[in-house]
N, C-alpha and C positions, 0 to 999 in steps of 0.2 A: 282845398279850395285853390290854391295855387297849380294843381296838374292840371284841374279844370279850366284856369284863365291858360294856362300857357298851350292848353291841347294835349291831344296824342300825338304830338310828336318823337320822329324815331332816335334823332340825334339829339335831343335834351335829355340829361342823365341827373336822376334823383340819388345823393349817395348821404344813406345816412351813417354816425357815426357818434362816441359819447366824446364828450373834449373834456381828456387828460385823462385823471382819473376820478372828475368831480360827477361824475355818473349822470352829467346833466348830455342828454340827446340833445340832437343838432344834426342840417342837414346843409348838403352843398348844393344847387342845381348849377348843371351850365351846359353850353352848347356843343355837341361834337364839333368839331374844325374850326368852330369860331372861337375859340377857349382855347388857352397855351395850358396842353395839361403838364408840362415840367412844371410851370410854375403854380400851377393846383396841386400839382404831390411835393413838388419842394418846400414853397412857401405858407402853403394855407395847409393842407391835411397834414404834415409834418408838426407844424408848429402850432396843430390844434390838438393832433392825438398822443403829444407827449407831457409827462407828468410833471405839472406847475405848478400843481396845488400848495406848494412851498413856501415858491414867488409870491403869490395870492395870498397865502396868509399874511404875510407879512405888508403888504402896500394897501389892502383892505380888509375890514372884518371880513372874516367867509361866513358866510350865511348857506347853511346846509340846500341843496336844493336850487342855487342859483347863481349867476357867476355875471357882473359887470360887463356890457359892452364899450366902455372907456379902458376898462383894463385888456379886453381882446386888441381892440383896435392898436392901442397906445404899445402893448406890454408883449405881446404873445403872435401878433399878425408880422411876417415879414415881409411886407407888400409896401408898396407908395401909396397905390388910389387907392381909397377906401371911404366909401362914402353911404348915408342912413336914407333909406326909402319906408314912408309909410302905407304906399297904396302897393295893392297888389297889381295892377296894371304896369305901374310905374316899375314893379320888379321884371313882372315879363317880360317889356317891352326893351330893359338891360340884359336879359337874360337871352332873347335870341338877336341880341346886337354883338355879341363875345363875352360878356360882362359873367362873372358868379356872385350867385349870391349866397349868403352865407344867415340862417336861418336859427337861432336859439333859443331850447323851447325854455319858456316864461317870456320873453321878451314879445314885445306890439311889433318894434320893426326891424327890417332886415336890414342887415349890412350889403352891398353891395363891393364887389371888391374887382378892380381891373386887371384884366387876364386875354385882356382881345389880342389877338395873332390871328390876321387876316392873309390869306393868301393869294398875293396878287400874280396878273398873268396879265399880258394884254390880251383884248379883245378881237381874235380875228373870226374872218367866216370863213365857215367848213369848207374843205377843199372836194371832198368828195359829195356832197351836196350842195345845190344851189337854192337858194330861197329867192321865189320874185317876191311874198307879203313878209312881214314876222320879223322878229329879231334875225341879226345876219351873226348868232353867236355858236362857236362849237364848243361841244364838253367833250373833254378829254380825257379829264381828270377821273378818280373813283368819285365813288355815289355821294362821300361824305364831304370830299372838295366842293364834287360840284354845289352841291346844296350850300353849301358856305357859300362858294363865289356867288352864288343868286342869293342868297340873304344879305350880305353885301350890297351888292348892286342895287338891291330894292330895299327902299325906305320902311320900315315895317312899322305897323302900329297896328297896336290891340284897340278893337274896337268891343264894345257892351254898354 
């Protein structure tokens, strides 16, 4: 339901993954260019994919099958933002703004986790082209910059 809200798009990446060794799946999405992926393999897939099950037993019963989102957040996430979205729009709409979110199956809602690294540039007009109508903007950058810099620039919202 969620590829569906967010589209086919080329630079949203679905990575799934078990966190730790409590065998429970879980997935990541976030945006090429607009997402710092140091701090998606440093901070969040690191600190999901190594084994806590230890930690865990010891701060909550463990219940076979399923794993706290206070003890992600609080225990196991090494990030500042971190914040709970229960609509699926509402995830999109973080997800192609920089944001990941962070998805856990048994859980209603996602975590949303701050990861935006925008790429700024100023805005000049192309030198080798003149525009009389239209944006006076030149892309310079690769395919995945530019597409960043125009999801930037434009306010995006899911509509349905």
């Amino acid at each position: 339901m969620v590829r569906q809200e967010i589209g086919h798009n080329w630079d949203v990446h679905f990575r799934e993954f078990n966190i730790g060794r409590t065998g429970i799946r879980s997935i990541i999405i976030f945006a090429d260019g607009l997402s710092d992926k140091d701090i998606i393999d440093k901070h969040i897939m690191t600190s999901l994919m190594v084994d806590f099950s230890a930690e865990y037993k010891q701060v909550l019963p463990y219940i076979k099958g399923s794993i706290s989102k206070e003890f992600i957040k609080n225990e196991v996430l090494s990030i500042s933002e971190v914040e709970e979205v229960g609509s699926i729009k509402e995830l999109a709409s973080k997800v192609l703004t920089g944001s990941t979110a962070l998805l856990i199956d048994g859980s209603v809602d996602a975590l949303i986790l701050g990861t935006t690294k925008l790429k700024t540039r100023t805005v000049e007009e192309p030198v080798s082209e003149a525009l009389v109508r239209g944006p006076q903007i030149g892309f310079t950058e690769s395919l995945v910059d530019n597409t960043s810099f125009l999801r930037s620039m434009v306010k995006l919202k899911v509509y349905r």
